[in-house]
ZATIPA-229719 format. One record per residue: residue number from 1; residue in three letters; x, y, z of N, C-alpha, C, O in turn. Coordinates in steps of 0.001 Angstrom, whole numbers. Example, Ala and Ser with C-alpha at 12.3 -4.5 7.8 and 13.67 -1.06 7.14 Angstrom:
<rs>
(r 1, ALA, (13190, -5690, 7800), (12300, -4500, 7800), (13200, -3300, 7800), (14236, -3319, 8465))
(r 2, SER, (12850, -2250, 7080), (13670, -1060, 7140), (12900, 30, 7870), (13409, 1138, 8039))
</rs>
This chain:
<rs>
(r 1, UNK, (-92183, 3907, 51357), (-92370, 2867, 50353), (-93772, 2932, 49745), (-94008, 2550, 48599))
(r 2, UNK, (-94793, 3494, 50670), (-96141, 3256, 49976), (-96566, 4665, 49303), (-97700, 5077, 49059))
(r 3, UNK, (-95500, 5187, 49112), (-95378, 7031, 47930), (-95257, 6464, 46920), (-96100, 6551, 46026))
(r 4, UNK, (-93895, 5565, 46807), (-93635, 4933, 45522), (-94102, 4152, 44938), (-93952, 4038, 43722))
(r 5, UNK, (-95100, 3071, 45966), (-95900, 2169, 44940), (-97100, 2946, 44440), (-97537, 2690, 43318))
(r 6, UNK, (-97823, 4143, 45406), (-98790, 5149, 44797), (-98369, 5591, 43778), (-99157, 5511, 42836))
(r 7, UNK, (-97209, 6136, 43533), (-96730, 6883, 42087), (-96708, 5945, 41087), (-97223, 6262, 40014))
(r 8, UNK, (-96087, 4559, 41245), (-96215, 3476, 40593), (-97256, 3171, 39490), (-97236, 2967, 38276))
(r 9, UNK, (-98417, 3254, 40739), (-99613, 2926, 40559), (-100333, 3543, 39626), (-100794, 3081, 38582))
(r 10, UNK, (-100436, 5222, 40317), (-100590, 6228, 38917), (-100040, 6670, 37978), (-100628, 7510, 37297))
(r 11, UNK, (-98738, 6245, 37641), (-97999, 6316, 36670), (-98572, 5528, 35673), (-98831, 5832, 34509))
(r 12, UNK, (-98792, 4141, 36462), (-98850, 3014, 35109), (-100651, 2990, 34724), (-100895, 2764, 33539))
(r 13, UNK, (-101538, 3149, 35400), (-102977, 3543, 34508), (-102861, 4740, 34470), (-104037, 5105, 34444))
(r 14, UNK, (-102190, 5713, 34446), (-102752, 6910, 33318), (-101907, 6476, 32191), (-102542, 6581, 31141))
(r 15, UNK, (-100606, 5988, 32001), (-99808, 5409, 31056), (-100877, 4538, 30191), (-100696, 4520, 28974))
(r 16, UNK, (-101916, 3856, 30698), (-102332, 2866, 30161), (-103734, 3388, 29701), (-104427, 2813, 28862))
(r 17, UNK, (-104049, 4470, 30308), (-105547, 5146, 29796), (-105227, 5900, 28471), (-106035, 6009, 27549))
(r 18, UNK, (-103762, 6491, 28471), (-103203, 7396, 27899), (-103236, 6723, 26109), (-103724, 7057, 25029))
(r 19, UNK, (-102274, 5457, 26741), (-101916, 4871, 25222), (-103539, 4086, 24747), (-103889, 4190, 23572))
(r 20, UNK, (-104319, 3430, 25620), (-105503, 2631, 25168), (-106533, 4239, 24169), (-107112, 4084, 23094))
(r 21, UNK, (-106456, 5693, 25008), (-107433, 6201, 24323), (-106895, 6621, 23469), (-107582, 7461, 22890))
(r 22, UNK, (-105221, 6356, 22718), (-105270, 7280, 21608), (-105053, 6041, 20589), (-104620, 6278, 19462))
(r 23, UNK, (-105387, 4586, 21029), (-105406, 3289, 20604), (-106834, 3605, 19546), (-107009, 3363, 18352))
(r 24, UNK, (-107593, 4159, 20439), (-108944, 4534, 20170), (-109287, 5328, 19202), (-110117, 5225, 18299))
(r 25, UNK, (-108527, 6153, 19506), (-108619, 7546, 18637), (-108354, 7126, 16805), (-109035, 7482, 15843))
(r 26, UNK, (-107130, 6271, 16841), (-106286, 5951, 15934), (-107554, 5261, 15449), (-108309, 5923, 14736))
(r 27, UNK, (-107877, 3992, 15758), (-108939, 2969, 15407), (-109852, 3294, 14388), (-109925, 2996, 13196))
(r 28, UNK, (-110762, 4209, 15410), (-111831, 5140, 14699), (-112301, 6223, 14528), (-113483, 6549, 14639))
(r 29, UNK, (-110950, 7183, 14100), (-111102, 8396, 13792), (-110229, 8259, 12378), (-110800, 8823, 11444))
(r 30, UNK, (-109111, 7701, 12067), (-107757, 7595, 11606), (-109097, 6953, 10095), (-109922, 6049, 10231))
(r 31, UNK, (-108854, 7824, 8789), (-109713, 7102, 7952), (-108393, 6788, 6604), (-108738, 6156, 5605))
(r 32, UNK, (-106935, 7299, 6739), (-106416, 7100, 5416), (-105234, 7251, 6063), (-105228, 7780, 7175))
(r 33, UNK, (-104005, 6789, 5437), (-102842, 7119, 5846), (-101852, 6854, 4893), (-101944, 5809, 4249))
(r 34, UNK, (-100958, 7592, 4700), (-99943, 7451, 3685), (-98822, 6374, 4082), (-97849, 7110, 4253))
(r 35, UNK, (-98458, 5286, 4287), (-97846, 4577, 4842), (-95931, 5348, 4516), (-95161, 5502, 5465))
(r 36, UNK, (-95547, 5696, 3109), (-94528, 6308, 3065), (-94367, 7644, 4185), (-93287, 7778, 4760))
(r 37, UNK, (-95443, 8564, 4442), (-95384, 9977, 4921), (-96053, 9900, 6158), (-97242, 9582, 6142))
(r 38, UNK, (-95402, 10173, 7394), (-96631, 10097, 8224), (-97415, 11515, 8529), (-98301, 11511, 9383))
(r 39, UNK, (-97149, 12490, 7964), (-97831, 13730, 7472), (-98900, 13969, 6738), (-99780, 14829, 6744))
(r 40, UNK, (-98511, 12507, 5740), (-100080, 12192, 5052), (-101034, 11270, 5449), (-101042, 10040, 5397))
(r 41, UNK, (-101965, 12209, 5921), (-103108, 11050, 6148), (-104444, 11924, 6394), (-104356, 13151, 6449))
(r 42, UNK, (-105653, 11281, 6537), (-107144, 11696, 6722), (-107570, 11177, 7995), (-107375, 10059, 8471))
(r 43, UNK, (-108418, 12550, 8650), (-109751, 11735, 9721), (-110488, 12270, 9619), (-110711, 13148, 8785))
(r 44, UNK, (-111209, 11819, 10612), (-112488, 12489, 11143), (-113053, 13339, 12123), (-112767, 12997, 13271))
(r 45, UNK, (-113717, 14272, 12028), (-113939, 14982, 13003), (-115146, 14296, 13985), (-116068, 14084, 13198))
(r 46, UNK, (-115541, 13882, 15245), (-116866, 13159, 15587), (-117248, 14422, 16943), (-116968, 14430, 18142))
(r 47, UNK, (-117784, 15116, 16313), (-118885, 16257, 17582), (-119505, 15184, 18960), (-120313, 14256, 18932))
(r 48, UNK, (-118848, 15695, 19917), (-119442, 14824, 21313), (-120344, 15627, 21531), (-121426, 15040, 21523))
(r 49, UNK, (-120470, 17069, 21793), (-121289, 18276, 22622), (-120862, 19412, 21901), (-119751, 19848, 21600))
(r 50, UNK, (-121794, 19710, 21739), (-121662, 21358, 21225), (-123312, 22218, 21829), (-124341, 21570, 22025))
(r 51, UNK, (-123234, 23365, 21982), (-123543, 24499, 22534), (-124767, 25287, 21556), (-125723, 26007, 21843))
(r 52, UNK, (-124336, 24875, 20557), (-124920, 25724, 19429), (-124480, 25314, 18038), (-123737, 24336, 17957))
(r 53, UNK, (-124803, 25862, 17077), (-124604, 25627, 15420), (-122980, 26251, 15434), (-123021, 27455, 15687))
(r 54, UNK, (-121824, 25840, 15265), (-120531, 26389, 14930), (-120196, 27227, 13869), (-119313, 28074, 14000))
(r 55, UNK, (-121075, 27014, 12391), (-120387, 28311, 11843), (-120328, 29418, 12181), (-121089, 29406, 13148))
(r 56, UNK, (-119934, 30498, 12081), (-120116, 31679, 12579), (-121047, 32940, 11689), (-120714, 33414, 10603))
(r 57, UNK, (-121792, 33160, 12175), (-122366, 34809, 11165), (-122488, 35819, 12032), (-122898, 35906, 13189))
(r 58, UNK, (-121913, 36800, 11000), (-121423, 37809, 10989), (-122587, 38600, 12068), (-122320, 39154, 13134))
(r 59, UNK, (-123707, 38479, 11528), (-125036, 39090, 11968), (-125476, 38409, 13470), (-126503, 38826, 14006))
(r 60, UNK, (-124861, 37604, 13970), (-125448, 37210, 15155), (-123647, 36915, 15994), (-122645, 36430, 15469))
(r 61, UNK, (-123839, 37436, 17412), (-122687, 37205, 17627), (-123338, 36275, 19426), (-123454, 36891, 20485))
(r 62, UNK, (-123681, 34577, 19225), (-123749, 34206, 20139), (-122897, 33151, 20996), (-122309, 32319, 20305))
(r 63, UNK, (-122790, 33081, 21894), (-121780, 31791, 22559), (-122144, 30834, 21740), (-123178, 30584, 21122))
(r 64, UNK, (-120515, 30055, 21904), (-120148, 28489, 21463), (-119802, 28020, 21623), (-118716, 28263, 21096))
(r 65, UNK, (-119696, 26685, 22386), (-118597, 25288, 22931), (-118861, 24626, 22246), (-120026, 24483, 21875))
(r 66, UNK, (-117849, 23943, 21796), (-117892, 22718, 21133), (-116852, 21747, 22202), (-115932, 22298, 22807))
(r 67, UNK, (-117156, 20057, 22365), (-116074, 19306, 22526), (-116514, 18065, 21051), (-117603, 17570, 20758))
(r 68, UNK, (-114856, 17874, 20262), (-114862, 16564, 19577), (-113619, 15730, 19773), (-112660, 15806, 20541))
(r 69, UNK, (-114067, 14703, 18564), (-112865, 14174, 18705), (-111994, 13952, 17341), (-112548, 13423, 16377))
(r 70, UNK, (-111035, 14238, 17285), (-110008, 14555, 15790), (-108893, 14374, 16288), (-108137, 14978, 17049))
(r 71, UNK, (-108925, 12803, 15357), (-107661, 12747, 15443), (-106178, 13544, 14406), (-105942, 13753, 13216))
(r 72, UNK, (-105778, 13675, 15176), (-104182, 14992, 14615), (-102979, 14054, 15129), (-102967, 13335, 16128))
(r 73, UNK, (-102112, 14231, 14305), (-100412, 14187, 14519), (-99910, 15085, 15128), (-100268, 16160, 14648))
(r 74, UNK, (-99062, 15224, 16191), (-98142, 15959, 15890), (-97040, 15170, 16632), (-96869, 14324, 17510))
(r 75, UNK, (-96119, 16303, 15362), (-94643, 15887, 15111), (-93943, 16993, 15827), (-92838, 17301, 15379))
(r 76, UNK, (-94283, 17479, 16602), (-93315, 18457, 17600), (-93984, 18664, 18930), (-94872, 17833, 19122))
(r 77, UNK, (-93819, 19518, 19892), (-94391, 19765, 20940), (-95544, 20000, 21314), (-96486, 19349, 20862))
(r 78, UNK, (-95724, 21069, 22297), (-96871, 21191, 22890), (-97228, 22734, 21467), (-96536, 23685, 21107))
(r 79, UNK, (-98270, 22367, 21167), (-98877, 23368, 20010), (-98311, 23062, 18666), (-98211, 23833, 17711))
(r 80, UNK, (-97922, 21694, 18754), (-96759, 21336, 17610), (-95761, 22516, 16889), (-95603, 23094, 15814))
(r 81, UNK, (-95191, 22447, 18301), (-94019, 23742, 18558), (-92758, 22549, 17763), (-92928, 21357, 18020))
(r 82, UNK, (-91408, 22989, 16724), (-90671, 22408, 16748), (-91339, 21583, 15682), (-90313, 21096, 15207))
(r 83, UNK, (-92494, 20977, 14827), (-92734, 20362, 14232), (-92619, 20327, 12853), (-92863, 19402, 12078))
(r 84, UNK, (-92012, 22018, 12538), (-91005, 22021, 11285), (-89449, 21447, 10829), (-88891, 21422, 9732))
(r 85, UNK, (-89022, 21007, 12172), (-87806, 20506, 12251), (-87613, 19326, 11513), (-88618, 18618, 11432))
(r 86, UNK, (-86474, 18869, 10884), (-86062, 17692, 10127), (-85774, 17092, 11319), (-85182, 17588, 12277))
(r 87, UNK, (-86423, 15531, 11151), (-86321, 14630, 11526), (-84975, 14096, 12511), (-84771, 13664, 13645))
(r 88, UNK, (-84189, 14455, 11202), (-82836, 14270, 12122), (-82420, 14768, 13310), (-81534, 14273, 14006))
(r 89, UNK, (-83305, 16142, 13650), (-82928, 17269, 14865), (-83743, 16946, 15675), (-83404, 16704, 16833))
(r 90, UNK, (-85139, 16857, 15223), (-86077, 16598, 16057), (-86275, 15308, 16974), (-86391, 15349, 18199))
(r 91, UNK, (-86294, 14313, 16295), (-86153, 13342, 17104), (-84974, 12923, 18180), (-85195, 12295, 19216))
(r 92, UNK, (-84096, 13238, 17883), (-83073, 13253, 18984), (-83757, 13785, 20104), (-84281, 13268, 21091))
(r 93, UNK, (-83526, 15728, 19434), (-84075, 16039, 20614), (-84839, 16046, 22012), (-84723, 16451, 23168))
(r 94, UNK, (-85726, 15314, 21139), (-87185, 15395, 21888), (-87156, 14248, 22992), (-87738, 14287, 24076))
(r 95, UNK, (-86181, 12989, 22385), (-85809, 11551, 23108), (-84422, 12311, 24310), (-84072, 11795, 25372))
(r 96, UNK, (-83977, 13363, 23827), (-83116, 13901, 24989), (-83552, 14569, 26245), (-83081, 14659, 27379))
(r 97, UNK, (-84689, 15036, 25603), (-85694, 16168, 26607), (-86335, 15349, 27398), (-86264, 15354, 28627))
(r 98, UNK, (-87070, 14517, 26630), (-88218, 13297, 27599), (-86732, 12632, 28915), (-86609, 12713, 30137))
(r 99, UNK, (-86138, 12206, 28137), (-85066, 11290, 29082), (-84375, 12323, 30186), (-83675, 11663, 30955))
(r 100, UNK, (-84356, 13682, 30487), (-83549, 14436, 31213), (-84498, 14908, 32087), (-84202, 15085, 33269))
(r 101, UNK, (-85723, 15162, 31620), (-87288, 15344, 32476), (-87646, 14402, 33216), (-88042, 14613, 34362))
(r 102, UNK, (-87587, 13472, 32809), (-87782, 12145, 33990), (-86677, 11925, 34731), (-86891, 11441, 35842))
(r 103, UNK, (-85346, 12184, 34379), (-84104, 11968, 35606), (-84553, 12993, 36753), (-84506, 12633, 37929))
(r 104, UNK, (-85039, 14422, 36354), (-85140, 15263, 37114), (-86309, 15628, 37402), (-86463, 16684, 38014))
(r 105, UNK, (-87097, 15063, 37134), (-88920, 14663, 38135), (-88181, 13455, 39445), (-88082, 13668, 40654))
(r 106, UNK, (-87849, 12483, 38839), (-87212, 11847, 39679), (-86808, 11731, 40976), (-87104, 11141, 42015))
(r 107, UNK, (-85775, 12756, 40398), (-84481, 13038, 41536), (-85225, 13708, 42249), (-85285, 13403, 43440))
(r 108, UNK, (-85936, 14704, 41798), (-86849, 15779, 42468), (-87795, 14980, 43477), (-87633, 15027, 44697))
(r 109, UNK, (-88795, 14244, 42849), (-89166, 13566, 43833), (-88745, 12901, 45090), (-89226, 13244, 46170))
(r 110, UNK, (-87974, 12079, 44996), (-87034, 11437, 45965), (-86529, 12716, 47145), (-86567, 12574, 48367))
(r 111, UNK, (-86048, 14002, 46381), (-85497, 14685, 47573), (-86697, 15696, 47794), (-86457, 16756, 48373))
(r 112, UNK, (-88013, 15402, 47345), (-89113, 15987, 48470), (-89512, 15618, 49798), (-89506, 14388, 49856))
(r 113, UNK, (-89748, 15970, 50550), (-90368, 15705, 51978), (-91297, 14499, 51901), (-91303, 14333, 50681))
(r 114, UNK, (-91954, 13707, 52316), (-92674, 13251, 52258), (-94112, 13324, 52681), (-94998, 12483, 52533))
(r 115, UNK, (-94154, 14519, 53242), (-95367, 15519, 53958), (-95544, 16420, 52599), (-96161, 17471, 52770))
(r 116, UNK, (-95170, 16196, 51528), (-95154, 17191, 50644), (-96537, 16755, 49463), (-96467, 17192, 48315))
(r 117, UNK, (-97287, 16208, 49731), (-98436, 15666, 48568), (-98355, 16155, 47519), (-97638, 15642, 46660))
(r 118, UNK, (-99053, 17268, 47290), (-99597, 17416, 46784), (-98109, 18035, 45002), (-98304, 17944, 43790))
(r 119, UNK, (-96905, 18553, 45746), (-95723, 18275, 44447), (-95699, 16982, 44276), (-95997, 16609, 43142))
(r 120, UNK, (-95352, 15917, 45297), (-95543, 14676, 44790), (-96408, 13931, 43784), (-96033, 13139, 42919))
(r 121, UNK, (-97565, 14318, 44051), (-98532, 14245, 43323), (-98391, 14561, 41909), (-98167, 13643, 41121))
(r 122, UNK, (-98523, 16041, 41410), (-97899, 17019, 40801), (-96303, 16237, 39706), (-96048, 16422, 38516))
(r 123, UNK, (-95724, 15589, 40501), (-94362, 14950, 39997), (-94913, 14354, 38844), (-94756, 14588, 37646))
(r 124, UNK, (-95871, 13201, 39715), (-95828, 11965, 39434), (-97389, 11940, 38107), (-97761, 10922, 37523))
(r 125, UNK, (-97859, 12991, 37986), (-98701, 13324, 36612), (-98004, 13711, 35418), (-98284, 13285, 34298))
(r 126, UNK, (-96837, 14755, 35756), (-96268, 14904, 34719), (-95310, 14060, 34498), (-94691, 14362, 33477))
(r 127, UNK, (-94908, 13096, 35038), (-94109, 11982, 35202), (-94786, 11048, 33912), (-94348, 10493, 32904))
(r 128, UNK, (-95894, 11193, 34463), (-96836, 9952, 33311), (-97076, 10595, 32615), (-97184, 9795, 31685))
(r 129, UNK, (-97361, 11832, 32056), (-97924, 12647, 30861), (-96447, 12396, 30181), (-96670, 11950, 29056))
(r 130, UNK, (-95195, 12486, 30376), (-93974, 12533, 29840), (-93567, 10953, 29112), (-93182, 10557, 28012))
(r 131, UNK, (-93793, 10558, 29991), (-93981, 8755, 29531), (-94850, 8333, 28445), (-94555, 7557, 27536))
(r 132, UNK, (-96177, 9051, 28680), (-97416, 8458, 27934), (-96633, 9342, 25956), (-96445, 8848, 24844))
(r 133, UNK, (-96475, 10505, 26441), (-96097, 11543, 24830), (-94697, 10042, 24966), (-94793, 9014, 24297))
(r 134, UNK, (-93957, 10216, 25602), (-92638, 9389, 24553), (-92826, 8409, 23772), (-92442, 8314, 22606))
(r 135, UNK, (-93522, 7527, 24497), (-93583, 6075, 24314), (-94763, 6218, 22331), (-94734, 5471, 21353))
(r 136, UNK, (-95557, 7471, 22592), (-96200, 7735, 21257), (-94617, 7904, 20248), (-94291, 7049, 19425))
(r 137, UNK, (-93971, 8889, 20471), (-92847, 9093, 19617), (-92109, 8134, 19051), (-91847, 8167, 17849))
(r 138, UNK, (-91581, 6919, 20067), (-90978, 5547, 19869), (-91610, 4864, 19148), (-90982, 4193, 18329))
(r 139, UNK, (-92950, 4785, 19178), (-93452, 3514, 18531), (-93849, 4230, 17272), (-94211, 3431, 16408))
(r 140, UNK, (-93900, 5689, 16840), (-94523, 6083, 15462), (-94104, 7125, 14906), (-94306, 7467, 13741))
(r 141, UNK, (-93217, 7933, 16105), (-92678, 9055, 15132), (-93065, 10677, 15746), (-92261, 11600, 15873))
(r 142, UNK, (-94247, 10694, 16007), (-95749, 11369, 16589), (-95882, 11141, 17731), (-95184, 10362, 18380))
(r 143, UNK, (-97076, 11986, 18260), (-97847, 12006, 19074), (-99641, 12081, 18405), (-99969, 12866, 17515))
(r 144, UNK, (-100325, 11379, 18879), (-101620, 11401, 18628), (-102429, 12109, 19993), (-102599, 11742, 21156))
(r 145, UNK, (-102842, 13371, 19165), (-103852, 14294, 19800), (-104937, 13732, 19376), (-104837, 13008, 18386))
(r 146, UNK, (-106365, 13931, 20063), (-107538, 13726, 19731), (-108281, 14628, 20542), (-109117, 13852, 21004))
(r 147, UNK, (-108481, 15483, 20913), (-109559, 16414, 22295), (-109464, 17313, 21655), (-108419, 17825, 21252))
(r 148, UNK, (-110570, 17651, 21459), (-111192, 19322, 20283), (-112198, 20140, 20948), (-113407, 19941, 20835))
(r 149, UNK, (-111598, 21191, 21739), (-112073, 22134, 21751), (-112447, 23441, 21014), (-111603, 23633, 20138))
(r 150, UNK, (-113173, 24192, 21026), (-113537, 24962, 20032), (-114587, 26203, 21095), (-115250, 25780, 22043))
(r 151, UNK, (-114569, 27298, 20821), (-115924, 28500, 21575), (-115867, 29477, 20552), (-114953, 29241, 19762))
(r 152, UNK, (-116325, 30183, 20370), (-116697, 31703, 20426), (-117378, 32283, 21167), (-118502, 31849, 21420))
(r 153, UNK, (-116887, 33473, 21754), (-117768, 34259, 22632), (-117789, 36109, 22518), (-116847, 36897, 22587))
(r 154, UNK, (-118727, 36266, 22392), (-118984, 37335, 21971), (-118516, 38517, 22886), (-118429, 38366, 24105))
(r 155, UNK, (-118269, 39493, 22373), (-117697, 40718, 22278), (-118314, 41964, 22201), (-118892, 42119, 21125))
(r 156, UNK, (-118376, 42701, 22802), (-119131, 44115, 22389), (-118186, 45298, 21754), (-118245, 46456, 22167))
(r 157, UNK, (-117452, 44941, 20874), (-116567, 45572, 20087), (-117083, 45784, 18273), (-117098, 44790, 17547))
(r 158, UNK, (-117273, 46461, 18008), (-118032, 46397, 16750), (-117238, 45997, 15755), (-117816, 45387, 14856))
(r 159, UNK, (-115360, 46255, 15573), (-114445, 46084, 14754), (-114204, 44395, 15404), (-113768, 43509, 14669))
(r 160, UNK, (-114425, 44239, 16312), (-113756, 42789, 17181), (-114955, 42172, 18131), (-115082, 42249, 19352))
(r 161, UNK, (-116141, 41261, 16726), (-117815, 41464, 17394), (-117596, 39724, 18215), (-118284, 39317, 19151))
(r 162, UNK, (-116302, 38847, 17437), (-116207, 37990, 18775), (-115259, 37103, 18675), (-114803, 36851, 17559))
(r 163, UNK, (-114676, 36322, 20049), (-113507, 35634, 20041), (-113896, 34457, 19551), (-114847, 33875, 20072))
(r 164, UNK, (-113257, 33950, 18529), (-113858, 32366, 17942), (-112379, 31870, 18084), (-111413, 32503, 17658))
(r 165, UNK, (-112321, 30819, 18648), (-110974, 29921, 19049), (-111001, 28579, 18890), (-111684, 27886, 19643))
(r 166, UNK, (-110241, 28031, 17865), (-110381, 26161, 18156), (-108696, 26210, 18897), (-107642, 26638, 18424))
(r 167, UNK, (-108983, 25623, 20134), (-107895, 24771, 21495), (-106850, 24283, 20199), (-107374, 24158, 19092))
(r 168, UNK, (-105912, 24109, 20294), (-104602, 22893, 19840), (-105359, 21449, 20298), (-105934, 21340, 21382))
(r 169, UNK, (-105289, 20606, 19526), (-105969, 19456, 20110), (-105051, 19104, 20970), (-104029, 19790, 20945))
(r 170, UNK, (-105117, 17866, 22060), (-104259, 17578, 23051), (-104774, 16124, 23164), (-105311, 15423, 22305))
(r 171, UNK, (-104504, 15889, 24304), (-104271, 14139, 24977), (-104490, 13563, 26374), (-104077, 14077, 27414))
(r 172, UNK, (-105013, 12717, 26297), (-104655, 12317, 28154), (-103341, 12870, 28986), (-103225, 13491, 30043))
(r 173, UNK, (-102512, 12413, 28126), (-100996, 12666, 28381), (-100507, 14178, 28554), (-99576, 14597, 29241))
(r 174, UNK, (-101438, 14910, 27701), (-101168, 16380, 28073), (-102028, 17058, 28924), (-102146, 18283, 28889))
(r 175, UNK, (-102570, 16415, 29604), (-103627, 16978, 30507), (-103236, 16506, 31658), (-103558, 16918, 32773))
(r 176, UNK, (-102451, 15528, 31355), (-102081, 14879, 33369), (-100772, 16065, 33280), (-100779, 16726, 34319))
(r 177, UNK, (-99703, 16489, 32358), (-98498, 17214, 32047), (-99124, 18742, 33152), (-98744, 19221, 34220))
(r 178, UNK, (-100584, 19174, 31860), (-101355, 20806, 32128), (-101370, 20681, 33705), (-100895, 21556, 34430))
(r 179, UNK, (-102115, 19200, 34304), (-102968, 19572, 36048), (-101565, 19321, 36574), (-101395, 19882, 37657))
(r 180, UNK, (-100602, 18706, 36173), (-99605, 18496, 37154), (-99062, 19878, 37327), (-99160, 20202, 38510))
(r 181, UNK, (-98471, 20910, 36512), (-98082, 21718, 36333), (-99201, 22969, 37285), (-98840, 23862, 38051))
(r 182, UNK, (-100164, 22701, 36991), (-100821, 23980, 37927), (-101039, 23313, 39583), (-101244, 24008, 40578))
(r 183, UNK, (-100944, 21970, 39568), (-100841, 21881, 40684), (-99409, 22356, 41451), (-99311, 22686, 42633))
(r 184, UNK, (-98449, 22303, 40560), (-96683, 23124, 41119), (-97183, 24338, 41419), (-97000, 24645, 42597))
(r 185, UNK, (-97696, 25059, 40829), (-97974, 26394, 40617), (-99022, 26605, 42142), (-98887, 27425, 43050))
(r 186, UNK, (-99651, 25944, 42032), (-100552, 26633, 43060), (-99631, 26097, 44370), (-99762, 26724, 45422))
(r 187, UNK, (-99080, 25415, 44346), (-97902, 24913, 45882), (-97105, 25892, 45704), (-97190, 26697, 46632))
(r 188, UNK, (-96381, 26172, 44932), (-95524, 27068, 45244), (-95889, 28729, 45708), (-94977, 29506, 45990))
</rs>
């Protein structure tokens, strides 16, 4: 009984960190919005930490981290995979997928051991990362990303002088989904 009120427990504040920071995000990042389109709209980018100057030249090839915050839509998955889809396909879908993932985190849970932590654990993140993305979909359509990563790092390739990468933005919700998932991975 005291697995389930733990899962409970962390289910419902990361649920609640999840929806309050992209409450946040929306607030004061979100500067325009098309009320007909939810495709149309403006933000802002806000630099937390960065490493160095981000543009890139050609003539200097040095490391770069960046973390910000930008707020983004997306209307499909993870990499806004699926986010070309009409509405009509997509949303079903996605309310079919969330709802069949939680029967079978679930079930799964329940028929783990109870000496088993650390999948439990593991369950019960992506349990709430699955919850935290739906409940965005229900109430707007979307999901609100805001976490901006960004590097370049240099290369000693003269045709390929360096890797410059901006991350897919992501979420609370996709980060409890990412650690739950490598925590399966490293149990198994």
């Amino acid at each position: 009984m005291r697995t389930y009120l733990a899962m409970l427990c962390l289910v419902v504040g990361s649920v609640f960190i999840d929806q309050a920071t992209k409450n946040q995000a929306t607030e004061h990042l979100l500067l325009w919005e098309n009320e007909l389109d939810t495709r149309d709209y403006h933000s802002k980018r806000v630099l937390v930490w960065s490493s160095a100057d981000e543009t890139y030249n050609s003539n200097e090839s040095n490391f770069f981290l960046s973390f910000s915050f930008n707020y983004v839509r997306n209307q499909g998955a993870a990499w806004g995979i699926l986010s070309d889809l009409d509405d009509s396909i997509r949303d079903p879908f996605f309310f079919a997928v969330t709802f069949l993932a939680v029967i079978v985190i679930m079930l799964y849970f329940r028929s783990t051991p109870s000496h088993h932590y650390l999948i439990r654990f593991a369950l019960t993140l992506i349990l709430s990362g699955a919850i935290g993305n739906f409940l965005d979909r229900i109430k707007q359509g979307y999901v609100v990303d805001f976490l901006d990563f960004r590097w370049m790092i240099p290369l000693p390739f003269e045709s390929f002088p360096a890797w410059q990468y901006a991350f897919p933005n992501f979420n609370w919700a996709d980060s409890m989904i990412t650690i739950g998932v490598i925590c399966l991975m490293f149990d198994m």
